[in-house]
VEXSEKOL-607981 format. One record per atom (N, C-alpha, C): residue in three letters; atom name; y, z, x. Coordinates in Angstrom, 1 decimal, decimal comma. Layout:
N
+--------+-------+--------+--------+--------+
| residu | atome |     yy |     zz |     xx |
+--------+-------+--------+--------+--------+
|    ALA |    CA |      Y |      Z |      X |
...
+--------+-------+--------+--------+--------+
END
This chain:
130
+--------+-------+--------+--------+--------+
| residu | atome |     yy |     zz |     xx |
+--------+-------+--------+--------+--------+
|    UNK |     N |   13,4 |    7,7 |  -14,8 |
|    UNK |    CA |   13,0 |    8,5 |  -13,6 |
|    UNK |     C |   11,5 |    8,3 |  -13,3 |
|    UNK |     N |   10,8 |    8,4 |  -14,6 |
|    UNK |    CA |    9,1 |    8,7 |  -14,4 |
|    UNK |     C |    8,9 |    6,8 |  -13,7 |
|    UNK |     N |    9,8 |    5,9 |  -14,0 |
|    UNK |    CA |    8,7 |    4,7 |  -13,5 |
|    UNK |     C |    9,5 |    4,4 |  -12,1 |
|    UNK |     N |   10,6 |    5,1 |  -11,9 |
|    UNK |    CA |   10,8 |    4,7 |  -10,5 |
|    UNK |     C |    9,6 |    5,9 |   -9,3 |
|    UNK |     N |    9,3 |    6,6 |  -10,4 |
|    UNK |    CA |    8,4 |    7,4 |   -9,2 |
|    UNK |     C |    7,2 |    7,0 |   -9,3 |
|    UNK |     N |    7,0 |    6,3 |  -10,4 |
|    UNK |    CA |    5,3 |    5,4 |  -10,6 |
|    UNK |     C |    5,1 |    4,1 |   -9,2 |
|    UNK |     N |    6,6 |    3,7 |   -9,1 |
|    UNK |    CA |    6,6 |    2,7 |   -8,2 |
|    UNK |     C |    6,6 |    2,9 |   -6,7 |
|    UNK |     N |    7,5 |    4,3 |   -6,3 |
|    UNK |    CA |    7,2 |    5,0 |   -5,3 |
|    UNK |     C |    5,8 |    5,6 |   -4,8 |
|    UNK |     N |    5,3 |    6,0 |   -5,7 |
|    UNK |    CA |    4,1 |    6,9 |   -5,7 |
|    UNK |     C |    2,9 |    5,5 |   -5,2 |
|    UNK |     N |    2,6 |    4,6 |   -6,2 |
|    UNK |    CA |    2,1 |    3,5 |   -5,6 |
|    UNK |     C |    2,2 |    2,9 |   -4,8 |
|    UNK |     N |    3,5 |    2,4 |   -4,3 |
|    UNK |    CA |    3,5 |    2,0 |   -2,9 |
|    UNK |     C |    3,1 |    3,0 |   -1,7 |
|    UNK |     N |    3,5 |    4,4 |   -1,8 |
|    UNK |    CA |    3,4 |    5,4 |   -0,6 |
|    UNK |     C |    1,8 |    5,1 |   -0,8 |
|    UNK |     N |    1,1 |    5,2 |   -1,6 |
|    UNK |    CA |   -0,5 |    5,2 |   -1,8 |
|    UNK |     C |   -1,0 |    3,5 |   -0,8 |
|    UNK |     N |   -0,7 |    2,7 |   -1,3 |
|    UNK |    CA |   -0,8 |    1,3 |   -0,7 |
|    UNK |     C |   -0,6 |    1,4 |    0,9 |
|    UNK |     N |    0,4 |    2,0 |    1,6 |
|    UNK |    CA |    1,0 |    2,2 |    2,6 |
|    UNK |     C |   -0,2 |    2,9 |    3,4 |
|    UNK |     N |   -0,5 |    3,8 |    2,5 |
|    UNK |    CA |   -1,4 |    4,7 |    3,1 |
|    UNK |     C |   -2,7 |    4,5 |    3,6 |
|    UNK |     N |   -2,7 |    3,7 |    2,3 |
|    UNK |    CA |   -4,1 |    3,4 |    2,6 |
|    UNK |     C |   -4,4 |    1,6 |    3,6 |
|    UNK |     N |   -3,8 |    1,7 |    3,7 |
|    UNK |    CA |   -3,2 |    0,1 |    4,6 |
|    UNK |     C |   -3,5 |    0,8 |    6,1 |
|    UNK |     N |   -2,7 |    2,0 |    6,5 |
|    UNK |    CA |   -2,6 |    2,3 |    7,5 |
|    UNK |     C |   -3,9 |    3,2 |    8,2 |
|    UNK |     N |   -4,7 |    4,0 |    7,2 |
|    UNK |    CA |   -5,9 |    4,4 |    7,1 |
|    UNK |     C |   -6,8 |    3,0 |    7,3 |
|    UNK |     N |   -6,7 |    2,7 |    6,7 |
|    UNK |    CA |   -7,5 |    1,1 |    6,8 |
|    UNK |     C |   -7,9 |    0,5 |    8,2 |
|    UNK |     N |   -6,3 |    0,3 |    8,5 |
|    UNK |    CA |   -6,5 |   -0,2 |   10,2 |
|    UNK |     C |   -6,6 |    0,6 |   11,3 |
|    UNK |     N |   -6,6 |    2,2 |   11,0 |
|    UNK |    CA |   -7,0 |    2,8 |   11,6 |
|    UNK |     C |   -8,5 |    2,9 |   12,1 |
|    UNK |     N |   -9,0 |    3,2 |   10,6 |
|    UNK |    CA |  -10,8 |    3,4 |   10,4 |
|    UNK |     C |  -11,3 |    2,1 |   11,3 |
|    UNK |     N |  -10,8 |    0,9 |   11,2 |
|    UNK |    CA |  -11,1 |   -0,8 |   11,8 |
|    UNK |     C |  -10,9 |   -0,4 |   13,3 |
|    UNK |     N |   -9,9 |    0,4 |   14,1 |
|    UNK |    CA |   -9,6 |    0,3 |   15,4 |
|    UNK |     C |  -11,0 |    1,1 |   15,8 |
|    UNK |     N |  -11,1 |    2,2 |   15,0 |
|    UNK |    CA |  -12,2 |    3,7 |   15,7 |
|    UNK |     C |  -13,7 |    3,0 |   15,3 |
|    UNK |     N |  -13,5 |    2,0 |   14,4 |
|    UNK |    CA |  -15,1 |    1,3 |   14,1 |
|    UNK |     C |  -15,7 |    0,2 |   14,9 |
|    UNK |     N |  -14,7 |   -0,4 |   15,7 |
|    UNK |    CA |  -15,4 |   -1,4 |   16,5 |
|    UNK |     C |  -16,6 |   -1,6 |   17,6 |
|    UNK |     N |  -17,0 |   -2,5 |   17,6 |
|    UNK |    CA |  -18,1 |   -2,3 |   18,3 |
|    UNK |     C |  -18,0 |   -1,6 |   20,0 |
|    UNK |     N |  -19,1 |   -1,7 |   20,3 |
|    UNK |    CA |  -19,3 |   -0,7 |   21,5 |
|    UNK |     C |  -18,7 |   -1,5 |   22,5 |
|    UNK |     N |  -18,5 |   -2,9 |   22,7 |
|    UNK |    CA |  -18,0 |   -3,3 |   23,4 |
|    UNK |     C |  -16,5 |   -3,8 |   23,7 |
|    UNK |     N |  -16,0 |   -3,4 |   22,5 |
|    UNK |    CA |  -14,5 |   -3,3 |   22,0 |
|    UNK |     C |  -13,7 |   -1,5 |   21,9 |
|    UNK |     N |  -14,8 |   -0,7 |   21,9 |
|    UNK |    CA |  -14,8 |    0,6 |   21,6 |
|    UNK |     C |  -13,2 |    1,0 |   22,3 |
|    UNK |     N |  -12,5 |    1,5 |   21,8 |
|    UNK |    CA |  -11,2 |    1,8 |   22,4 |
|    UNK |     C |  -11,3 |    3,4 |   23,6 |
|    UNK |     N |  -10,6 |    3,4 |   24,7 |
|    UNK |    CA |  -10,7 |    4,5 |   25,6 |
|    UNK |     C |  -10,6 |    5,7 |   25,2 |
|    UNK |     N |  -11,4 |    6,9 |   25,8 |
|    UNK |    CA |  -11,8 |    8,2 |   25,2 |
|    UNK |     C |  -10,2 |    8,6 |   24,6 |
|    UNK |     N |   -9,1 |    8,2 |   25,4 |
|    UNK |    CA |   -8,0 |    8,7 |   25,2 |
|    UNK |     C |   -7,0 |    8,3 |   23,8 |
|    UNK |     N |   -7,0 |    6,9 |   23,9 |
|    UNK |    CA |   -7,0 |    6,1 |   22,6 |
|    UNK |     C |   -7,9 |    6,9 |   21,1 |
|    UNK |     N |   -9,4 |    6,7 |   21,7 |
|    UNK |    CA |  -10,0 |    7,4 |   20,6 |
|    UNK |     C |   -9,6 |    8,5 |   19,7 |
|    UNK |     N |   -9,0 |    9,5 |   20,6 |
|    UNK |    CA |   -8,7 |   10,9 |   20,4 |
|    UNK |     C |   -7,4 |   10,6 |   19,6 |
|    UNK |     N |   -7,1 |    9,9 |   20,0 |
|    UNK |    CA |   -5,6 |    9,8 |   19,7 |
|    UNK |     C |   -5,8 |    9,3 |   17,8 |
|    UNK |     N |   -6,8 |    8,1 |   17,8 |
|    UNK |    CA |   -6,8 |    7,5 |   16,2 |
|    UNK |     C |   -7,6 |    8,3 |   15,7 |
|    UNK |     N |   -8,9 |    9,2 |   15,9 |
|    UNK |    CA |   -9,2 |   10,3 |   15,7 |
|    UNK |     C |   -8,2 |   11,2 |   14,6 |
|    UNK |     N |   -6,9 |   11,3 |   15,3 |
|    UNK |    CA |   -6,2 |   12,9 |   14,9 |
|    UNK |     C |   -5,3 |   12,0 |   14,5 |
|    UNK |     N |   -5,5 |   10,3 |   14,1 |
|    UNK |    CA |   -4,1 |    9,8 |   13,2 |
|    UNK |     C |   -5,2 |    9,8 |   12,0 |
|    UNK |     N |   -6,4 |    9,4 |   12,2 |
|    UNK |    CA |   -6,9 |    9,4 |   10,8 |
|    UNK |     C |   -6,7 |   10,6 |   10,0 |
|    UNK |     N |   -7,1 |   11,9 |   10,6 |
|    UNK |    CA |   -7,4 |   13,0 |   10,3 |
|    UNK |     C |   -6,0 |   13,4 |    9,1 |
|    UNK |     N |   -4,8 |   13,0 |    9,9 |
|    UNK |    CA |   -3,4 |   13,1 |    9,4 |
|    UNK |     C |   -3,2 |   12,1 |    8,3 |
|    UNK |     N |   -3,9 |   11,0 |    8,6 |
|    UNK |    CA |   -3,7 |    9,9 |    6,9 |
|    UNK |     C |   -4,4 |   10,2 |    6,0 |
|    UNK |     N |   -5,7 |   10,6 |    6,2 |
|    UNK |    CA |   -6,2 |   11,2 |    5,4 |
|    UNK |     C |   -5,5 |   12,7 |    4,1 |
|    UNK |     N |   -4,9 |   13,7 |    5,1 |
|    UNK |    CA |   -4,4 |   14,7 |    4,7 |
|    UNK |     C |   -3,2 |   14,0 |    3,8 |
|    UNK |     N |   -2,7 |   13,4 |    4,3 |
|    UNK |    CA |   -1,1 |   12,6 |    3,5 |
|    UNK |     C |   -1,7 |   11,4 |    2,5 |
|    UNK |     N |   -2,9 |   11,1 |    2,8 |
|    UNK |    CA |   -3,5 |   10,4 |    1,8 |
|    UNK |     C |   -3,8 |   11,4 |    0,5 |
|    UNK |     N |   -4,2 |   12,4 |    0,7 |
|    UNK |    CA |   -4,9 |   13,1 |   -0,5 |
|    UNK |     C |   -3,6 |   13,7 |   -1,5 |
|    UNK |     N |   -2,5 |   14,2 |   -0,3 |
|    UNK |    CA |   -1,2 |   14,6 |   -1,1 |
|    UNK |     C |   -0,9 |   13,5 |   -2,0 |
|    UNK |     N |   -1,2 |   12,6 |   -1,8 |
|    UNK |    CA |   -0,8 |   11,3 |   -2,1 |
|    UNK |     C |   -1,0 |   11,0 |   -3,7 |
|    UNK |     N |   -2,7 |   11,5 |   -3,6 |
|    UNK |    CA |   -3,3 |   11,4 |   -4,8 |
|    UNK |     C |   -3,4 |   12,7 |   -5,9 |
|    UNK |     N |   -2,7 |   13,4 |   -5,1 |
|    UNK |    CA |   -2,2 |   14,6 |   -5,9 |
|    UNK |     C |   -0,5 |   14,6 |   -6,4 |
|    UNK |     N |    0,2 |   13,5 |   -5,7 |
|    UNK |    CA |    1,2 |   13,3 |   -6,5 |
|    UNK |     C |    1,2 |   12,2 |   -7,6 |
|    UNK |     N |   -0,1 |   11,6 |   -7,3 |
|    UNK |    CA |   -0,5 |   10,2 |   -8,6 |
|    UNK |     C |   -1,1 |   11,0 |   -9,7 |
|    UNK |     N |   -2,0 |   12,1 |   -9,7 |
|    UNK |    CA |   -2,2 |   12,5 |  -10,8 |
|    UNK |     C |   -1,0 |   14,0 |  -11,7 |
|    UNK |     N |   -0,2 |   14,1 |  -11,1 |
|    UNK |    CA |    1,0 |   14,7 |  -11,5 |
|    UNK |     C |    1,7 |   13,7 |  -11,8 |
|    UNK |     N |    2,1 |   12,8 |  -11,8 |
|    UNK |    CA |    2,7 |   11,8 |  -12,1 |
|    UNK |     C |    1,7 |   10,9 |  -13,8 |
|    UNK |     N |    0,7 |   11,7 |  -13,4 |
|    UNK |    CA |    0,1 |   10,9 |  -15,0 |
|    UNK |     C |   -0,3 |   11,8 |  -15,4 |
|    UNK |     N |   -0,1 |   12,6 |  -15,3 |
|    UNK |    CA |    0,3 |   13,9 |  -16,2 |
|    UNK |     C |    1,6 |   13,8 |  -17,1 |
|    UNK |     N |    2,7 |   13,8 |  -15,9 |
|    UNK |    CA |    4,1 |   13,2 |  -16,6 |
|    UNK |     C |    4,1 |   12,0 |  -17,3 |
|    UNK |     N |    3,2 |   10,9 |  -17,2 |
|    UNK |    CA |    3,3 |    9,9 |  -17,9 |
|    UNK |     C |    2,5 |    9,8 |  -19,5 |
|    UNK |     N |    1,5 |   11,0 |  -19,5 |
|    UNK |    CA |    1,3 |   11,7 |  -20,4 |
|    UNK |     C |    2,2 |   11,9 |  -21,3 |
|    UNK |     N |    3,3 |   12,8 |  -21,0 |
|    UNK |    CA |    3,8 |   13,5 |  -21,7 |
|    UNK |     C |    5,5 |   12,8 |  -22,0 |
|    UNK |     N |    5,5 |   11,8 |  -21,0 |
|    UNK |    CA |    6,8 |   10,7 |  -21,8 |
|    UNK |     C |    5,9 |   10,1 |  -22,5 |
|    UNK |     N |    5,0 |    9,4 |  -22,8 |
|    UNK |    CA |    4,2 |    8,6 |  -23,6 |
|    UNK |     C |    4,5 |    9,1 |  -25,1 |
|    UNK |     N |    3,9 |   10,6 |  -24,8 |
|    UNK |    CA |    4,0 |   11,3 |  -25,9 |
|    UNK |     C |    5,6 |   11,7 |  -26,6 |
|    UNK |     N |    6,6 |   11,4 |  -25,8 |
|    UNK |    CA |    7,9 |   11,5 |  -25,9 |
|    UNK |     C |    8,2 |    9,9 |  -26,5 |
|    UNK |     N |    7,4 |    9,1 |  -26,0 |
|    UNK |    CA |    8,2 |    8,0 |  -26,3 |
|    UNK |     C |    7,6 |    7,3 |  -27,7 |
|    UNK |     N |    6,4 |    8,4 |  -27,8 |
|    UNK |    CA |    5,4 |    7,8 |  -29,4 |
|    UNK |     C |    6,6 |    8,1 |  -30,7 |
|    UNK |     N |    7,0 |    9,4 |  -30,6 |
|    UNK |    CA |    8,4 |   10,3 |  -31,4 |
|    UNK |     C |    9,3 |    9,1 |  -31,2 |
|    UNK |     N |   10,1 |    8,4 |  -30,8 |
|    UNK |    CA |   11,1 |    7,7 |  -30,6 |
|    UNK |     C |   10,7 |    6,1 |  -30,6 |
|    UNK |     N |    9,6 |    5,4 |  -30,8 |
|    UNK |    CA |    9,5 |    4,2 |  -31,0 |
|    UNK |     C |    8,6 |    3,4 |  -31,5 |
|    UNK |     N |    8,9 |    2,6 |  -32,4 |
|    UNK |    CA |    7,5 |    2,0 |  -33,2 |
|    UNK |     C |    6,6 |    1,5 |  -32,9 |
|    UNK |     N |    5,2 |    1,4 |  -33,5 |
|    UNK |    CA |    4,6 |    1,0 |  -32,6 |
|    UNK |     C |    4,2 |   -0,3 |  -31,8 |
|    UNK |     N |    5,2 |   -1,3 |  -32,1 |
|    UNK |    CA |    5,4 |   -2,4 |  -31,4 |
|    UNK |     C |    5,7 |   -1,6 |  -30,0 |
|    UNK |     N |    6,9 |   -1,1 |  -30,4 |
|    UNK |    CA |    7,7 |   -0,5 |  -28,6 |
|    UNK |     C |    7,0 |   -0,1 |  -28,3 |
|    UNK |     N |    5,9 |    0,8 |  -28,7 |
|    UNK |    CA |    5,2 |    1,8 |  -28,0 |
|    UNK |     C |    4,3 |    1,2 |  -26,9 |
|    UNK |     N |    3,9 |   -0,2 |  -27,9 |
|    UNK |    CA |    2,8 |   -1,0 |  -26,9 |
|    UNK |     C |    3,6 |   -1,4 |  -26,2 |
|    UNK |     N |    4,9 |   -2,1 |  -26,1 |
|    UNK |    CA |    5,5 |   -2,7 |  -25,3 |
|    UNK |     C |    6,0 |   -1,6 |  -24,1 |
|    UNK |     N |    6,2 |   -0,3 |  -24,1 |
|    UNK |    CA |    6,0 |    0,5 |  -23,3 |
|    UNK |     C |    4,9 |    0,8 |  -22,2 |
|    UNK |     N |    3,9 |    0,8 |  -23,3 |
|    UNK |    CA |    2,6 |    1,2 |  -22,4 |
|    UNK |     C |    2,2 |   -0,3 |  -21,5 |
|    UNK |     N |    2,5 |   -1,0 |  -22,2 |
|    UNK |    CA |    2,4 |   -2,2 |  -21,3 |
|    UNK |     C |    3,1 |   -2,3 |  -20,1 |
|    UNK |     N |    4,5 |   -2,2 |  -20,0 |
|    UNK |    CA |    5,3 |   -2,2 |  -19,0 |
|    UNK |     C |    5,0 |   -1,4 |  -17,9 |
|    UNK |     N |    4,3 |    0,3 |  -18,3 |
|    UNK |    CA |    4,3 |    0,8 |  -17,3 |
|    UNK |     C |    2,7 |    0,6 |  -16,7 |
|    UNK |     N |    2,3 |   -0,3 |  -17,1 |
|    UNK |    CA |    0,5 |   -0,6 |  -16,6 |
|    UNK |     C |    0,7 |   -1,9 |  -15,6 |
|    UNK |     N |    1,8 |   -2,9 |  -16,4 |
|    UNK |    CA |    2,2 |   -3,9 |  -15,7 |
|    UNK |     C |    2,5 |   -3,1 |  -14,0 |
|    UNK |     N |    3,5 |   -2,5 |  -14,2 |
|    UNK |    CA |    4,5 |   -2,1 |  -13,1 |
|    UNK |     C |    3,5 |   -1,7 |  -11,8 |
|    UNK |     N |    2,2 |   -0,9 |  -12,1 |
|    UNK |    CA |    2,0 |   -0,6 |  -11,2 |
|    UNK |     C |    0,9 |   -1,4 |  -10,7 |
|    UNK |     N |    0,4 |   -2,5 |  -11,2 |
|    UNK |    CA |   -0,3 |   -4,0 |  -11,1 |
|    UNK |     C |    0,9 |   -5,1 |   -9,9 |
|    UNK |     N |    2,2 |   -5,0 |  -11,0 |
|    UNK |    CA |    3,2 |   -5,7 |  -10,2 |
|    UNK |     C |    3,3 |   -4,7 |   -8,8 |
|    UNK |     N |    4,0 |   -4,0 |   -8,7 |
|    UNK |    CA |    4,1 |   -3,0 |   -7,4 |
|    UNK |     C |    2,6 |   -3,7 |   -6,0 |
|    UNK |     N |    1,3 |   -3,4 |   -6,9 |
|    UNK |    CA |   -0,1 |   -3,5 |   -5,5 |
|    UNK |     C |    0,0 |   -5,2 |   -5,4 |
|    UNK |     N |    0,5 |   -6,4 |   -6,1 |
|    UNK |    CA |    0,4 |   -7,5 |   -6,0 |
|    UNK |     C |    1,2 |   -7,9 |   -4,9 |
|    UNK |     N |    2,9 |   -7,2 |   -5,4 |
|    UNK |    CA |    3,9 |   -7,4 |   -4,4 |
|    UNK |     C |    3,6 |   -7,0 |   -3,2 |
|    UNK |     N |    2,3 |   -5,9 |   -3,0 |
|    UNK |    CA |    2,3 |   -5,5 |   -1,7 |
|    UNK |     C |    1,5 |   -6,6 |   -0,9 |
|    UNK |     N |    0,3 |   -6,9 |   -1,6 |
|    UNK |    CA |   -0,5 |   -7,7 |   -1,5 |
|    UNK |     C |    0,4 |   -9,5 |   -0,7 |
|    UNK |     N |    1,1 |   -9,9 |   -1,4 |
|    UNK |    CA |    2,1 |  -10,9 |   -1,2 |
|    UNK |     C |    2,7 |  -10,4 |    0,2 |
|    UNK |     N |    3,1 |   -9,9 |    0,4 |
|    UNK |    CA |    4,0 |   -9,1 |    1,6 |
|    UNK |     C |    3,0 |   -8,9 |    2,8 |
|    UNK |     N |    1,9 |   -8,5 |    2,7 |
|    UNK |    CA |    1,0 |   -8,5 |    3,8 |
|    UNK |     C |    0,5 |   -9,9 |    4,2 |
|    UNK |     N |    0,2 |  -11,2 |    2,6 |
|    UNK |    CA |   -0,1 |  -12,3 |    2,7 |
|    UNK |     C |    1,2 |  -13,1 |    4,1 |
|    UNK |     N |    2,2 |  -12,6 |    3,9 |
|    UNK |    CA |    3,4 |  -13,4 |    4,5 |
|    UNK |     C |    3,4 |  -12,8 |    5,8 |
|    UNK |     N |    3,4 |  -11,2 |    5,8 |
|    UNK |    CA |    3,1 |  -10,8 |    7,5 |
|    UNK |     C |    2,5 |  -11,6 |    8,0 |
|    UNK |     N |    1,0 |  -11,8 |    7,8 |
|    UNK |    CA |    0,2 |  -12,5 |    8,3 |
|    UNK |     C |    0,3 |  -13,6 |    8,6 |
|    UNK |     N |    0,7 |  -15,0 |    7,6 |
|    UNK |    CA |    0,9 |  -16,1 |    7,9 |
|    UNK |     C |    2,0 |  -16,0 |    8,9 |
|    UNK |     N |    2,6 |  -15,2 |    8,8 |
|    UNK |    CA |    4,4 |  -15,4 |    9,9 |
|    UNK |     C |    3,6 |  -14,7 |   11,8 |
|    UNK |     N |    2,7 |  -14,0 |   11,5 |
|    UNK |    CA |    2,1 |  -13,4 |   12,7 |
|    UNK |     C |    1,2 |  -14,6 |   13,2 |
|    UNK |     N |    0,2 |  -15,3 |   12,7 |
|    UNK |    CA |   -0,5 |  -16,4 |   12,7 |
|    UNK |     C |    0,2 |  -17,5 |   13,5 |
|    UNK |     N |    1,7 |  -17,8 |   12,6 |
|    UNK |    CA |    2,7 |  -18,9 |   13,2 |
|    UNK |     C |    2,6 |  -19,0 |   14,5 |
|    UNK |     N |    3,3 |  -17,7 |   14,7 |
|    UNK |    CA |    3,8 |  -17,1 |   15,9 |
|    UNK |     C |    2,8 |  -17,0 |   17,1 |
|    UNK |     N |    1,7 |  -16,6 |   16,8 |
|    UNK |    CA |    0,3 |  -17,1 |   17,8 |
|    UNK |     C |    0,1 |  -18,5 |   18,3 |
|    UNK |     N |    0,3 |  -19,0 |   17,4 |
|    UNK |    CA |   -0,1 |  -20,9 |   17,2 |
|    UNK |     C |    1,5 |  -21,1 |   17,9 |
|    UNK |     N |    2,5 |  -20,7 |   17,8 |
|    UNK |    CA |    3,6 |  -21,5 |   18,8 |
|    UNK |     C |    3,8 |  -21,1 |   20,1 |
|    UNK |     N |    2,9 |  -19,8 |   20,2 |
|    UNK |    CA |    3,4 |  -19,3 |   21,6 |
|    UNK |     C |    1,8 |  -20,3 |   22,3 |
|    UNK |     N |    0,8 |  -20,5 |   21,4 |
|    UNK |    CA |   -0,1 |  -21,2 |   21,9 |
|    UNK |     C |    0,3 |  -22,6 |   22,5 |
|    UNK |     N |    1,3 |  -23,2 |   22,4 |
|    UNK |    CA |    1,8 |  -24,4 |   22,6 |
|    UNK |     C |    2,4 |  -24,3 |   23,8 |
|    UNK |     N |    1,9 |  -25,3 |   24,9 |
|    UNK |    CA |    2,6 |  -25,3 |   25,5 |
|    UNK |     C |    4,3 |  -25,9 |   25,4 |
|    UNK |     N |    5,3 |  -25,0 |   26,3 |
|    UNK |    CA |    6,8 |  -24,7 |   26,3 |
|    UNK |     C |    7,2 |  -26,1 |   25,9 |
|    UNK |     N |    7,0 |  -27,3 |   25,9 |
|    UNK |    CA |    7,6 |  -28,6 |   25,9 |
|    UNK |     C |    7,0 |  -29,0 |   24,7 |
|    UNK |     N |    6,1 |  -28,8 |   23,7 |
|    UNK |    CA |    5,6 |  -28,9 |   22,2 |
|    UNK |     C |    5,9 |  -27,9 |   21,4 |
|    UNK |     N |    7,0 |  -26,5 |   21,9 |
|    UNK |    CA |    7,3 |  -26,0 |   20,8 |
|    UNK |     C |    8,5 |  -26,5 |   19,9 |
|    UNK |     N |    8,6 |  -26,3 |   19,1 |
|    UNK |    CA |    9,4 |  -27,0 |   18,1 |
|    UNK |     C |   10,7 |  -26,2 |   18,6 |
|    UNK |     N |   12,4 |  -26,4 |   18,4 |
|    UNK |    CA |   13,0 |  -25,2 |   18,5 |
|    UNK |     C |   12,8 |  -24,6 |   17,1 |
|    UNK |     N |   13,5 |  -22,9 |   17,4 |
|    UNK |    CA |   13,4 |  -22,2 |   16,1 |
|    UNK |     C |   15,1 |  -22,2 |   15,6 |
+--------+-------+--------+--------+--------+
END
């Protein structure tokens, strides 16, 4: 139960901060890009809201290593200390693997978004069919 919520908890964090990210990038642009007072207001009071779900966020990551604390400590009682490393390993891996996978998945958005610019850039009689 504790590492499916290690993997939840990390991705909702990733997510969040992904979406905070492109948010902060929309409200930060230059003055000549600057988005309408109406727009502004609007990413204004989504930041304000990522932020707040951001922080819950980090208040469910450090409850969650609190709990991992105390399976650690559960799992020192029940396994040698080979296992024990091969435990602690797993759950350090996991949440390395989890921000990588996310990492990979935005890598492919991107190139698949990229494609799709570069075919619609072609004119109709050089697109390839799909």
């Amino acid at each position: 139960m504790f590492v499916g919520d290690l993997d939840k908890v990390v991705s909702l964090l990733l997510s969040l901060s992904g979406r905070l990210a492109r948010v902060e990038n929309a409200l930060g642009s230059g003055e000549e890009q600057a988005p309408p007072p109406d727009e502004k207001r609007t990413l204004t009071e989504k930041r304000a809201l990522l932020l707040r779900q951001h922080e819950d966020a980090r208040e469910l990551k450090d409850n969650l290593d609190r709990r991992e604390r105390l399976v650690s400590g559960v799992m020192a009682t029940q396994l040698d200390a080979r296992g024990l490393d091969d435990y602690r390993h797993f759950v350090k891996m996991k949440s390395a693997l989890v921000i990588e996978q996310r990492m990979l998945e935005d890598k492919v958005k991107l190139g698949e978004e990229q494609l799709k610019c570069l075919l619609d850039s072609l004119p109709p009689e050089q697109r390839p069919p799909l």
